[in-house]
C-alpha positions as protocol buffer text, in pm:
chain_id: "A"
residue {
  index: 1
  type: UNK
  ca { x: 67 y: 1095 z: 2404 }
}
residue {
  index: 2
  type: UNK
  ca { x: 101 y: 793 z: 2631 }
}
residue {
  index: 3
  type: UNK
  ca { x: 290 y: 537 z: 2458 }
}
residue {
  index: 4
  type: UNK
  ca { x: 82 y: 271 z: 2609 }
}
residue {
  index: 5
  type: UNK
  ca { x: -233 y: 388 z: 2546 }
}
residue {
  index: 6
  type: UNK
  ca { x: -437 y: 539 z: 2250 }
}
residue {
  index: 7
  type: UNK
  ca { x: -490 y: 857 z: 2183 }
}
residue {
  index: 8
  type: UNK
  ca { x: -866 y: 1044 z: 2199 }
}
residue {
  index: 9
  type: UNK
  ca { x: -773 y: 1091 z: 1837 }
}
residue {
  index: 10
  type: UNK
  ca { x: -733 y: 735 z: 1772 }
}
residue {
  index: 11
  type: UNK
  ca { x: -1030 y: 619 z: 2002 }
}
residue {
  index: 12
  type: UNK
  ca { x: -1270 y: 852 z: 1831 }
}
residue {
  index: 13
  type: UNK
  ca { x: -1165 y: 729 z: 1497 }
}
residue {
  index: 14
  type: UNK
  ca { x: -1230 y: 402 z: 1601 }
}
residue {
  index: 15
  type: UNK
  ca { x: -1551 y: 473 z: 1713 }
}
residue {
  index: 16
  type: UNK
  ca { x: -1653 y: 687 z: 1372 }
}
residue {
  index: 17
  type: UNK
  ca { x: -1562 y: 364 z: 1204 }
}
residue {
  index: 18
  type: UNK
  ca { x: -1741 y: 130 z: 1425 }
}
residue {
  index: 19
  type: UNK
  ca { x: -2029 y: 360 z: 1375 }
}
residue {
  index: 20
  type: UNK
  ca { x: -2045 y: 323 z: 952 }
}
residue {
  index: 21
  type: UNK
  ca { x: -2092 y: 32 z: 711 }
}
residue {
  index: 22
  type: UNK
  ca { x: -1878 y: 23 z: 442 }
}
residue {
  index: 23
  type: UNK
  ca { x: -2123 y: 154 z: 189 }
}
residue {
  index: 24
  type: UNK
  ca { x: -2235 y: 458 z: 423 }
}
residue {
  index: 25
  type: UNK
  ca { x: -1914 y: 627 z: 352 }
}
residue {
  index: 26
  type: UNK
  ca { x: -1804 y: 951 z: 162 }
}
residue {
  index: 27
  type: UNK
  ca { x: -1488 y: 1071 z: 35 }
}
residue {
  index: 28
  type: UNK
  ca { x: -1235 y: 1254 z: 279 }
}
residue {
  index: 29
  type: UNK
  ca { x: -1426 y: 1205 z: 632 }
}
residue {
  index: 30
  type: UNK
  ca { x: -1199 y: 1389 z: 915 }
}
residue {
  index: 31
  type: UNK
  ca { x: -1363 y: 1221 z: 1176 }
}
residue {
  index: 32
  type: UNK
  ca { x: -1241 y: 892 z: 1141 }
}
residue {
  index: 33
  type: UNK
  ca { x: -864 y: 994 z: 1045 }
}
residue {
  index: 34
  type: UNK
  ca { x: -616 y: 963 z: 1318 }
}
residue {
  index: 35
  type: UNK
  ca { x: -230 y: 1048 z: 1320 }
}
residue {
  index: 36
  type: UNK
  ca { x: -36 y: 901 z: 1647 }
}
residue {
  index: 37
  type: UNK
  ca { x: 281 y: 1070 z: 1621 }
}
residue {
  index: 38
  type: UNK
  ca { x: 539 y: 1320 z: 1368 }
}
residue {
  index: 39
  type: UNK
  ca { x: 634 y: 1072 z: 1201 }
}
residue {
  index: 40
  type: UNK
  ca { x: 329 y: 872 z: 1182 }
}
residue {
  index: 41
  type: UNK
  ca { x: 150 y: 850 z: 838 }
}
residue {
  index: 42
  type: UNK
  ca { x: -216 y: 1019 z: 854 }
}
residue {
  index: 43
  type: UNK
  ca { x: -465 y: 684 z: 846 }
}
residue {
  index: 44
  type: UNK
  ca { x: -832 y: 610 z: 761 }
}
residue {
  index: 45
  type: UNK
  ca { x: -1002 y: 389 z: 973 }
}
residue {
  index: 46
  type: UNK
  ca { x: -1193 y: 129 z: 722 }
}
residue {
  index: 47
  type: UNK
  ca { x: -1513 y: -90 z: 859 }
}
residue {
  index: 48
  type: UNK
  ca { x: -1556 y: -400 z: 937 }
}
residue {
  index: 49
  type: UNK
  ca { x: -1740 y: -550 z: 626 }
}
residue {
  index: 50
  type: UNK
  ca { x: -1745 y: -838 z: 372 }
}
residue {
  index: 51
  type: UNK
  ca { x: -1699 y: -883 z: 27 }
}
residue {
  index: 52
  type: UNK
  ca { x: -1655 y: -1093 z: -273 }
}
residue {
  index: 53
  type: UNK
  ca { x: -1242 y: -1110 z: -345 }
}
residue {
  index: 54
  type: UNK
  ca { x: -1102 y: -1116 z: -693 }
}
residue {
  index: 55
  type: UNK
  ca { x: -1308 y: -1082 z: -1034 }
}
residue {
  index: 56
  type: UNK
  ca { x: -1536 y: -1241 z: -1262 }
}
residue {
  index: 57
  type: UNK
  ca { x: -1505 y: -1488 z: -1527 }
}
residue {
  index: 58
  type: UNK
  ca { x: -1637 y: -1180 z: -1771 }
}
residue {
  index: 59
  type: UNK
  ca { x: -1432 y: -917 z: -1650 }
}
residue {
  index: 60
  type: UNK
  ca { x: -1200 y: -747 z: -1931 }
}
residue {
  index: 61
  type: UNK
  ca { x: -831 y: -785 z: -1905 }
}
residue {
  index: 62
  type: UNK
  ca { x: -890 y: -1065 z: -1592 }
}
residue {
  index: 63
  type: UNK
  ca { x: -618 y: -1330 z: -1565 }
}
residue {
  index: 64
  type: UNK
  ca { x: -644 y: -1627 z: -1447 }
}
residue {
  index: 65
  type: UNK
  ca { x: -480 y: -1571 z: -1046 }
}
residue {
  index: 66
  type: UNK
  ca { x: -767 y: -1323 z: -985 }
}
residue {
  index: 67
  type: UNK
  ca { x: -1015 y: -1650 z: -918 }
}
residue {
  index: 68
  type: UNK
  ca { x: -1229 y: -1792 z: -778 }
}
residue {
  index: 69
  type: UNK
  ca { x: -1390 y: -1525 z: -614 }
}
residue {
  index: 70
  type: UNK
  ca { x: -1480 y: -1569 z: -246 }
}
residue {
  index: 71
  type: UNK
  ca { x: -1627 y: -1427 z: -1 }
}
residue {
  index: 72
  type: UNK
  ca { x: -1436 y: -1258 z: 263 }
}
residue {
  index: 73
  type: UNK
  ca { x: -1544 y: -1140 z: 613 }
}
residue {
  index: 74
  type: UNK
  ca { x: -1295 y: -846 z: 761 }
}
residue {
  index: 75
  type: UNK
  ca { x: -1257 y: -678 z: 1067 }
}
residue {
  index: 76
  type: UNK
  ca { x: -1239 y: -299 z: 1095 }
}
residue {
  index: 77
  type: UNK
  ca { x: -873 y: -225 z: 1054 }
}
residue {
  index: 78
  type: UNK
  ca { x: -655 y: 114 z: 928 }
}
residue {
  index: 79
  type: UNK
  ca { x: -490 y: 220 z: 594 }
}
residue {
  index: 80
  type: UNK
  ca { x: -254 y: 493 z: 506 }
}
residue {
  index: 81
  type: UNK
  ca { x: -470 y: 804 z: 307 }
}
residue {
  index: 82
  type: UNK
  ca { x: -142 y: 776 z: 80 }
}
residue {
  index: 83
  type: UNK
  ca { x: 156 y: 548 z: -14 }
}
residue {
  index: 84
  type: UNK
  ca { x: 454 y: 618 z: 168 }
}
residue {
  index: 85
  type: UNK
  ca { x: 609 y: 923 z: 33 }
}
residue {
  index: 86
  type: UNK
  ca { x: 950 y: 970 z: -72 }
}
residue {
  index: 87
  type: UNK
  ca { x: 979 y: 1290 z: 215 }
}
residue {
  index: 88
  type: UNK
  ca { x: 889 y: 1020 z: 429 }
}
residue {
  index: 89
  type: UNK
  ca { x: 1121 y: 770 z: 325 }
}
residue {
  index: 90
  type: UNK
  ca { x: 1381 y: 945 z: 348 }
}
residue {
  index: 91
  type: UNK
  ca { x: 1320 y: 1014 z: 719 }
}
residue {
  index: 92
  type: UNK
  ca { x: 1363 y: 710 z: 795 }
}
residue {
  index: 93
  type: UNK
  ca { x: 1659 y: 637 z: 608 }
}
residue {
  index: 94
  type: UNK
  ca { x: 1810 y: 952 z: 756 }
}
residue {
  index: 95
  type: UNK
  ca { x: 1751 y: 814 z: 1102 }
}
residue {
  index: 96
  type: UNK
  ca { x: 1857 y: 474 z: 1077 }
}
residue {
  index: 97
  type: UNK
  ca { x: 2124 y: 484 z: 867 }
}
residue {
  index: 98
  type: UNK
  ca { x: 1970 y: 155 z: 664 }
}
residue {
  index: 99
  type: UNK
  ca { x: 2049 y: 71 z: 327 }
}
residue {
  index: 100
  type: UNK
  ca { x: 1823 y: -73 z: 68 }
}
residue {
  index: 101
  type: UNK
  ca { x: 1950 y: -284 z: -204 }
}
residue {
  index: 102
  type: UNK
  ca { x: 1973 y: -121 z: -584 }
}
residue {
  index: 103
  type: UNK
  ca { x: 1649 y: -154 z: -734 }
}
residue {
  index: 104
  type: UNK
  ca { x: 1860 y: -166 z: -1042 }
}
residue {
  index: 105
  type: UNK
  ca { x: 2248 y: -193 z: -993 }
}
residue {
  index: 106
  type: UNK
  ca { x: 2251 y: -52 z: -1388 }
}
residue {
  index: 107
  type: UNK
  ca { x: 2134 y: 262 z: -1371 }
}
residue {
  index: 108
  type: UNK
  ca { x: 2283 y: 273 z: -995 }
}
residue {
  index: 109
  type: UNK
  ca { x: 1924 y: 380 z: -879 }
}
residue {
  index: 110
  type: UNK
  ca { x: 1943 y: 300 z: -529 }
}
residue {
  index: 111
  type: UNK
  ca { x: 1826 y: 482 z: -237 }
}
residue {
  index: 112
  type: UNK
  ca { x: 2144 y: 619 z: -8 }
}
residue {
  index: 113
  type: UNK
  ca { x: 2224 y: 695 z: 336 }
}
residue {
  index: 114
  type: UNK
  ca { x: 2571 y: 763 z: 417 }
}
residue {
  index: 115
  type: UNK
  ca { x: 2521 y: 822 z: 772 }
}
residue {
  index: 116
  type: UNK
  ca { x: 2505 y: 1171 z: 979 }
}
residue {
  index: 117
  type: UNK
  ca { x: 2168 y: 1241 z: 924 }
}
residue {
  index: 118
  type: UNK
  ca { x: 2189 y: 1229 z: 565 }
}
residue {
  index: 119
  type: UNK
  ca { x: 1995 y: 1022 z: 289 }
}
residue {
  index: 120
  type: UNK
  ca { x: 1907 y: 1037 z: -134 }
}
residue {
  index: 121
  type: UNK
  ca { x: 1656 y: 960 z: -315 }
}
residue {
  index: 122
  type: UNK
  ca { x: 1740 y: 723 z: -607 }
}
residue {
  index: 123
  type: UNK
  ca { x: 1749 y: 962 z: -887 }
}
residue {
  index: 124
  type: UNK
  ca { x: 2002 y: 1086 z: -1105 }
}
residue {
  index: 125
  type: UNK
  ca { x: 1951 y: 1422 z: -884 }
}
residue {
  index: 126
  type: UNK
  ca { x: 2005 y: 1258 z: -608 }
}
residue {
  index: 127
  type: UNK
  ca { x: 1648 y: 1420 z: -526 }
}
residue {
  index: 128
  type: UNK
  ca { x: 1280 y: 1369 z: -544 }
}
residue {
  index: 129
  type: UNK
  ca { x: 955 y: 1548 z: -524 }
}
residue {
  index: 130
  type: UNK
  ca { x: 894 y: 1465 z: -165 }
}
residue {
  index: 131
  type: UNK
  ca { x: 512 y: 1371 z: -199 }
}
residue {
  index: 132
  type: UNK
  ca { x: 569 y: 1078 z: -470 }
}
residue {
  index: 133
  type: UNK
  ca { x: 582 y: 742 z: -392 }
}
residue {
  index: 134
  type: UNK
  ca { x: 821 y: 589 z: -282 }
}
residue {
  index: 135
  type: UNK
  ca { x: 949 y: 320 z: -500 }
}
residue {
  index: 136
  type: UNK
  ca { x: 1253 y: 132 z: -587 }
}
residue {
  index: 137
  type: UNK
  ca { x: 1193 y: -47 z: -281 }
}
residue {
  index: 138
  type: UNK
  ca { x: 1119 y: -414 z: -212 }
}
residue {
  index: 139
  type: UNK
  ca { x: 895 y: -589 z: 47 }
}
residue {
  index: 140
  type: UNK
  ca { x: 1263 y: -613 z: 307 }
}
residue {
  index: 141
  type: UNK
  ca { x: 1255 y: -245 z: 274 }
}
residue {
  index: 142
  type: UNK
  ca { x: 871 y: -216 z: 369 }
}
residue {
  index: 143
  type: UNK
  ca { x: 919 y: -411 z: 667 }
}
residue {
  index: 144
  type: UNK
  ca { x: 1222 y: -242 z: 793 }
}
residue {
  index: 145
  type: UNK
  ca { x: 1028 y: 68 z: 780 }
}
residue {
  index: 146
  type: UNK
  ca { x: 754 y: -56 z: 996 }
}
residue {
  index: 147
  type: UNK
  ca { x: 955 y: -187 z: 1269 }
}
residue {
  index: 148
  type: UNK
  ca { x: 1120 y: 209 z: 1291 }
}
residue {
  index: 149
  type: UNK
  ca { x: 741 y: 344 z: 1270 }
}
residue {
  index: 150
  type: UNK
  ca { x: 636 y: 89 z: 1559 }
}
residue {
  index: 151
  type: UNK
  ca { x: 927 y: 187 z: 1739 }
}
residue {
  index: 152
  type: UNK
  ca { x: 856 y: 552 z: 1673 }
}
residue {
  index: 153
  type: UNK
  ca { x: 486 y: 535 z: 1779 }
}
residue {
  index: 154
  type: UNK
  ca { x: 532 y: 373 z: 2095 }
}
residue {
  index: 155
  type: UNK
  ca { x: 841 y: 524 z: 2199 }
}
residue {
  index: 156
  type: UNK
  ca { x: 1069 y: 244 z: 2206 }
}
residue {
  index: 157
  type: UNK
  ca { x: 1443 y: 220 z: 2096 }
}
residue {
  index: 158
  type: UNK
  ca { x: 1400 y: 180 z: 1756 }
}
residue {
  index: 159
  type: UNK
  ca { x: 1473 y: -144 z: 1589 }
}
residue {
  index: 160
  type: UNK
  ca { x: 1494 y: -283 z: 1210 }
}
residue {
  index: 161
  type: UNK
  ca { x: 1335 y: -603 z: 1270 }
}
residue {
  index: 162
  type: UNK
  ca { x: 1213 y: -845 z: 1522 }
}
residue {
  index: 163
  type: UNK
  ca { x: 968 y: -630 z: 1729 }
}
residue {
  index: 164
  type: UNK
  ca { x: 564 y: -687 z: 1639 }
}
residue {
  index: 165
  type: UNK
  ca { x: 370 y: -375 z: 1637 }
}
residue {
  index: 166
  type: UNK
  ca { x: 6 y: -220 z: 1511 }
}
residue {
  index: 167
  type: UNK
  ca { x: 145 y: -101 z: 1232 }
}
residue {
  index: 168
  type: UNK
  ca { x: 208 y: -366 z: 918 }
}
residue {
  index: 169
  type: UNK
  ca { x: 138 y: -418 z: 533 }
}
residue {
  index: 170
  type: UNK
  ca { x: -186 y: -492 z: 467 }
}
residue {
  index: 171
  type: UNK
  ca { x: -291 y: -851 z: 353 }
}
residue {
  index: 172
  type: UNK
  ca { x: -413 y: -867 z: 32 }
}
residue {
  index: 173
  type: UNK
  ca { x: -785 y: -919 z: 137 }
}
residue {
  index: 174
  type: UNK
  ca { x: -746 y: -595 z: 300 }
}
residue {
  index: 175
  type: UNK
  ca { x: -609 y: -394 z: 20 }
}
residue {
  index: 176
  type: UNK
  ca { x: -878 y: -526 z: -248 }
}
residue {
  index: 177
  type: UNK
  ca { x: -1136 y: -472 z: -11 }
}
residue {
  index: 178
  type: UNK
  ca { x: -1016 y: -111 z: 117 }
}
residue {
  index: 179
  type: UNK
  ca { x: -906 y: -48 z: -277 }
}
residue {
  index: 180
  type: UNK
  ca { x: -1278 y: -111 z: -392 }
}
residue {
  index: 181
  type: UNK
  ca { x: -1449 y: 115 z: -110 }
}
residue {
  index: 182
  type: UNK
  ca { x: -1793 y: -97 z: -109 }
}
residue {
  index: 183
  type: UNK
  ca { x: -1769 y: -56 z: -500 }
}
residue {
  index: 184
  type: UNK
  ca { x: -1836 y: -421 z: -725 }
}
residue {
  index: 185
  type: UNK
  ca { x: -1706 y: -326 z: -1017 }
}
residue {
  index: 186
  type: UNK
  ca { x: -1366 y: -359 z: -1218 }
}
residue {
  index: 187
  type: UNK
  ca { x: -1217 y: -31 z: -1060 }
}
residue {
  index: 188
  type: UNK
  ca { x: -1378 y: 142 z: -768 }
}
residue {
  index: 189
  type: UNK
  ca { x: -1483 y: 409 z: -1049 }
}
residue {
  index: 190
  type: UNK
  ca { x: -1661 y: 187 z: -1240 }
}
residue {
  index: 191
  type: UNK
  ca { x: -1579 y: -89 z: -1513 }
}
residue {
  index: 192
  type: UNK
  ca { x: -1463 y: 208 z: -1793 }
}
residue {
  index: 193
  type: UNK
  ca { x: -1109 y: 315 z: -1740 }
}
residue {
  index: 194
  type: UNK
  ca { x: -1204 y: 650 z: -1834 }
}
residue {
  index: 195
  type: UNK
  ca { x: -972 y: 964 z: -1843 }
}
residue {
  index: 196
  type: UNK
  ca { x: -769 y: 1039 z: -1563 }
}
residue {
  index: 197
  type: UNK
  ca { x: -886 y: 877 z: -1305 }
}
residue {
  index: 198
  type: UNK
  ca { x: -502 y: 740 z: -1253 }
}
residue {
  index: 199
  type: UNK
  ca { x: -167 y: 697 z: -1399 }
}
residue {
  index: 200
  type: UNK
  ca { x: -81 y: 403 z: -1611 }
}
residue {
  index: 201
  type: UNK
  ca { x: -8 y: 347 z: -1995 }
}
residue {
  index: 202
  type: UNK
  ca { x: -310 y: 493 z: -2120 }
}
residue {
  index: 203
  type: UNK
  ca { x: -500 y: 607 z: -1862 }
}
residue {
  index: 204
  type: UNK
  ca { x: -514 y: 961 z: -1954 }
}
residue {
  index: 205
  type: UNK
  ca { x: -358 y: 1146 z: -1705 }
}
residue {
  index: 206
  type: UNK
  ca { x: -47 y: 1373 z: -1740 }
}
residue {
  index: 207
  type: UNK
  ca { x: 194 y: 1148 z: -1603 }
}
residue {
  index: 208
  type: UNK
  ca { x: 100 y: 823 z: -1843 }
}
residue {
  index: 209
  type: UNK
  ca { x: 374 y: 608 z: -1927 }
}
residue {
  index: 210
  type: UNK
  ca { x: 671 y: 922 z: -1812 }
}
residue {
  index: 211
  type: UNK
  ca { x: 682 y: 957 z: -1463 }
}
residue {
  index: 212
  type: UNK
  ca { x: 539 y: 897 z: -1087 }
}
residue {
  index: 213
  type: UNK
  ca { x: 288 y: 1144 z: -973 }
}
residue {
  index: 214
  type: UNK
  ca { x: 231 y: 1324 z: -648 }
}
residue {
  index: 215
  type: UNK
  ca { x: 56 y: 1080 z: -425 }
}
residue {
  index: 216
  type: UNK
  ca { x: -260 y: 1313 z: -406 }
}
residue {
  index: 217
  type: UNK
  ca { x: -284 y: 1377 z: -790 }
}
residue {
  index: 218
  type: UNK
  ca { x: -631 y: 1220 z: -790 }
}
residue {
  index: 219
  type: UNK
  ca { x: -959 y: 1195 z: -649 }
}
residue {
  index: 220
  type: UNK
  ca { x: -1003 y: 974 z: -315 }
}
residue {
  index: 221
  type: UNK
  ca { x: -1204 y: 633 z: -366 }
}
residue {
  index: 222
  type: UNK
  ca { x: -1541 y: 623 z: -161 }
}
residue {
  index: 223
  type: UNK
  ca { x: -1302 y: 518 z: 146 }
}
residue {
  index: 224
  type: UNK
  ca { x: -1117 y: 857 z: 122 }
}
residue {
  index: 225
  type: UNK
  ca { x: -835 y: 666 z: 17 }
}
residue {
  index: 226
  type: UNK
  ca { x: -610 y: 813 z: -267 }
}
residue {
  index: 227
  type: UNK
  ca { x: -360 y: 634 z: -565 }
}
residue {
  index: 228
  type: UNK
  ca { x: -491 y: 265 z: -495 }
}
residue {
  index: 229
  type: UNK
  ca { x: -488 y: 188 z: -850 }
}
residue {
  index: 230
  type: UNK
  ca { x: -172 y: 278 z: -1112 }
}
residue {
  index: 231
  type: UNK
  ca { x: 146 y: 504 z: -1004 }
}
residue {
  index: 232
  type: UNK
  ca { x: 320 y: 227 z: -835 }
}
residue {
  index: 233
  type: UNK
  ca { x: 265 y: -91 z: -710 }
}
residue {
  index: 234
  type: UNK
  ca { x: 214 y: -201 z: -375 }
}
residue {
  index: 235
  type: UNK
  ca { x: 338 y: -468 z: -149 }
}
residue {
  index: 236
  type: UNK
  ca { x: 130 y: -672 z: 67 }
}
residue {
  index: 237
  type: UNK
  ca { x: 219 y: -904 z: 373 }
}
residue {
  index: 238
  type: UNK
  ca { x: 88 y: -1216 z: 166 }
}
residue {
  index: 239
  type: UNK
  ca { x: 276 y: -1465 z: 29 }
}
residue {
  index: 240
  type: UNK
  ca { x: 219 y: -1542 z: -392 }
}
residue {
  index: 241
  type: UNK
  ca { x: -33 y: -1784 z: -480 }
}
residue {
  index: 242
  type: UNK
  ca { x: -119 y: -1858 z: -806 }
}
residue {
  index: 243
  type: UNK
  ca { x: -486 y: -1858 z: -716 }
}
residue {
  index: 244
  type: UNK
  ca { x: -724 y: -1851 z: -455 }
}
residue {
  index: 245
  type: UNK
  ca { x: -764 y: -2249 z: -392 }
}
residue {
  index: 246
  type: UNK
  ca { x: -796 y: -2210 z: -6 }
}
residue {
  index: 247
  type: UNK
  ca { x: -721 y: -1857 z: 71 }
}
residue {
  index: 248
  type: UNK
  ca { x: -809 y: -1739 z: 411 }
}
residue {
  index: 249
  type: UNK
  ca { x: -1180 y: -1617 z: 433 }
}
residue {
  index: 250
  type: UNK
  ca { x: -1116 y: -1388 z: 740 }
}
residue {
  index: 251
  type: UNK
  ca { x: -916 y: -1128 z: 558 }
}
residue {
  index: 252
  type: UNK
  ca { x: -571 y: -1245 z: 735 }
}
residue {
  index: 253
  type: UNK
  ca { x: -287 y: -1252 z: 527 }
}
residue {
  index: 254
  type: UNK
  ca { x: -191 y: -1561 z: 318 }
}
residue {
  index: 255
  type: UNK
  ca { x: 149 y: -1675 z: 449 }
}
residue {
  index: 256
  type: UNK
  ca { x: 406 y: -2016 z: 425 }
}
residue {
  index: 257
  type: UNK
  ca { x: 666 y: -2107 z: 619 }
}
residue {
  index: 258
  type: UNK
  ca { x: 896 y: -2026 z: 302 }
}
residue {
  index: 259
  type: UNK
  ca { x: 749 y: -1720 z: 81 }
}
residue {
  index: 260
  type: UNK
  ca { x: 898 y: -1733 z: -297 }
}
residue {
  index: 261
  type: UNK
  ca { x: 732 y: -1432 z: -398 }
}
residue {
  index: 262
  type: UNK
  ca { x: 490 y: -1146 z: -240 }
}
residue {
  index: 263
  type: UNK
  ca { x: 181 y: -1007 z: -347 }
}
residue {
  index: 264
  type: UNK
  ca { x: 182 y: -656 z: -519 }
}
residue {
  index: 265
  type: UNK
  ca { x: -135 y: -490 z: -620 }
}
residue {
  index: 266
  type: UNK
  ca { x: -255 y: -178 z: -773 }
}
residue {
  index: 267
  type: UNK
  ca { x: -96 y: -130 z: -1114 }
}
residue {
  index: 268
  type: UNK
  ca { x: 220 y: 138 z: -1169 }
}
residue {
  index: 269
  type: UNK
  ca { x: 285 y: 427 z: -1472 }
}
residue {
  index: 270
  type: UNK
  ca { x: 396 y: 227 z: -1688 }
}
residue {
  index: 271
  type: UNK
  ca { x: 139 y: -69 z: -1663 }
}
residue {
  index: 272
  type: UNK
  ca { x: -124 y: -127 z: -1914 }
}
residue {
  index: 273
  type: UNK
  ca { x: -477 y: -67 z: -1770 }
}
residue {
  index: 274
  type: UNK
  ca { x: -566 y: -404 z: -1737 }
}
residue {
  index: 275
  type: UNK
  ca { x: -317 y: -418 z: -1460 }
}
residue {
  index: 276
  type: UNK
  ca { x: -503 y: -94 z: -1311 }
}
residue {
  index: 277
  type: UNK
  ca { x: -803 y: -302 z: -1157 }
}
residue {
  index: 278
  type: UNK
  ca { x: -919 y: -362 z: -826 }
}
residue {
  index: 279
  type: UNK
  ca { x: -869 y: -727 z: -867 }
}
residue {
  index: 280
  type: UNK
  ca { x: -544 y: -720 z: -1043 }
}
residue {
  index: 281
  type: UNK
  ca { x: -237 y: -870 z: -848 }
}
residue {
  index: 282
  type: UNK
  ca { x: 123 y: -1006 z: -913 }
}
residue {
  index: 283
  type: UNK
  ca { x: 378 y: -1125 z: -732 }
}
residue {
  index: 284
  type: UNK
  ca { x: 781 y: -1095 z: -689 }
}
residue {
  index: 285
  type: UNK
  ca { x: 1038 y: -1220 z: -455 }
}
residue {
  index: 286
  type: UNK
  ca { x: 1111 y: -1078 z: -137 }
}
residue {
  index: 287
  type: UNK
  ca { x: 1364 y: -808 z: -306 }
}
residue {
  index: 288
  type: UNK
  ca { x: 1157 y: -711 z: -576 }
}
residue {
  index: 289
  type: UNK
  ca { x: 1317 y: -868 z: -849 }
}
residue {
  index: 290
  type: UNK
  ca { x: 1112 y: -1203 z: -1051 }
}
residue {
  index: 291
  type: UNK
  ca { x: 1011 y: -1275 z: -1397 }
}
residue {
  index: 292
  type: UNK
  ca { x: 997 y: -917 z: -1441 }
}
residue {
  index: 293
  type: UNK
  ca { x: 1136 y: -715 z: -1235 }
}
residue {
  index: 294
  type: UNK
  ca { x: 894 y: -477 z: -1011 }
}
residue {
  index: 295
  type: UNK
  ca { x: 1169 y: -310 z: -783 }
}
residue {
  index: 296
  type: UNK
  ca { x: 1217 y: 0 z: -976 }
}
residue {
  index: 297
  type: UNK
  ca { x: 792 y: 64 z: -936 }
}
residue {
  index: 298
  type: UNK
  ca { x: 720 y: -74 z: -600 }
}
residue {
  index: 299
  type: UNK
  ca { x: 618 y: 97 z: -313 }
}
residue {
  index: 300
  type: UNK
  ca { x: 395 y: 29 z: -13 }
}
residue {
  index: 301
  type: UNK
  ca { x: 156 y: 158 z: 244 }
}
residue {
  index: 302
  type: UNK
  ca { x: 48 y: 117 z: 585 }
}
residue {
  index: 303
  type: UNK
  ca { x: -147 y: -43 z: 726 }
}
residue {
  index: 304
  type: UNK
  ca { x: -277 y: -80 z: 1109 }
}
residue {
  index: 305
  type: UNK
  ca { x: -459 y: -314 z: 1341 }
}
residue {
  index: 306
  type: UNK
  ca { x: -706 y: -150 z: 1546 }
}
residue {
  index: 307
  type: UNK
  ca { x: -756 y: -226 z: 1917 }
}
């Protein structure tokens, strides 16, 4: 493929997505899935749409940062099927040599890449199951991949920072809107938790409250999007805010010229279900580590801008 133009791939995804509205669409549609290089994680093109953002005053377990709801107007844009996977992670870190920080210096759980082509996953095994998430990571780490998948994609020396590409975190319009797949109510399943629909503390899967699950382990939402809600959390590009007092109406990400904290969203396997919502969010500082400390259960996934 040309790095400086898109592939047929890409342009008929774009076009399949163009073509829908956000409620015409079905679980798992190959048509508007694209993949631009090896490396590249597999995405789903989402539609351009609107929709109310955060939750209502009578929603169960709703705190108080999930308000007021708004309306939000997005353009058509692109989201990983999965999270990042540790097999994936680990690429990278194999080919770059970075090093994240411990996601807790304790238990020496850090992820490790002592150069030739080598890199470990940060469990006691030094090993993972390569399609879990990949956590233990913090919103430094989640940019530093991006810049080596922009670099990959487009065939450039790869770089750790400084060089803007398609590929990004989503905002956090973006995620609730893509986590939701058209759907109103408190999780794109409906407003029950039910039984294993995810993996959280309680939510009746397997996993619950032991242990990260394979990043396929459930159904797709109506986006063909899989583990948006529990497993791990998920960083966005958006700076904290304790509510939505003037957030952006265009979908763009929230940002300052100083960012305390991040947004994560989604819920992990050890979160109570109330955290396992559509409109749930949190925040942490830049490495992960706040009130409580969310390194050891974040991950992330990709997102992309669309030409």
């Amino acid at each position: 493929m040309s790095p400086s133009r898109p592939s047929l791939v890409l342009i008929l995804a774009i076009a399949a997505v163009l073509a829908l509205s956000a409620r015409g669409f079905a679980t798992d549609r190959p048509e508007r899935e694209f993949k631009e290089c090896p490396d590249c994680p597999q995405m789903v093109g989402i539609p351009a749409g609107s929709f109310v953002m955060g939750s209502p005053a009578g929603e169960p377990g709703r705190f108080d940062g999930e308000g007021p709801q708004h309306a939000v107007s997005l353009r058509a844009f692109a989201l990983a099927k999965y999270d990042v996977t540790s097999d994936e992670f680990l690429k990278f870190l194999a080919a770059t040599g970075y090093q994240p920080e411990p996601c807790n210096p304790l238990l020496h759980m850090t992820w490790r890449s002592p150069g030739n082509g080598l890199a470990y996953a940060p469990s006691p095994s030094d090993t993972e199951p390569p399609r879990w998430p990949a956590v233990c990571l913090d919103w430094k780490d989640a940019q530093a991949y991006i810049a080596w998948l922009n670099a990959k994609a487009h065939g450039e020396r790869p770089a750790l920072a400084g060089r803007p590409g398609p590929y990004r975190l989503p905002s956090e319009a973006e995620w609730e809107y893509a986590a939701r797949g058209g759907t109103t109510t408190a999780r794109w399943w409906g407003d029950a938790l039910g039984v294993g629909n995810a993996n959280c503390n309680g939510c009746g899967s397997p996993w619950d409250y032991s242990t990260l699950a394979d990043v396929d382990s459930f159904r797709s939402n109506p986006f063909g999007l899989y583990g948006m809600l529990g497993n791990a959390w998920q960083w966005t590009e958006d700076c904290w805010h304790p509510s939505y007092v003037g957030a952006p109406k265009d979908g763009s990400a929230w940002m300052d010229k100083d960012c305390v904290k991040h947004v994560l969203r989604g819920g992990s396997w050890n979160n109570l279900p109330v955290f396992v919502r559509s409109a749930a969010r949190s925040g942490a500082g830049p490495n992960g580590k706040q009130e409580y400390d969310y390194s050891s259960l974040s991950g992330f996934r990709i997102a992309r801008t669309l030409p």
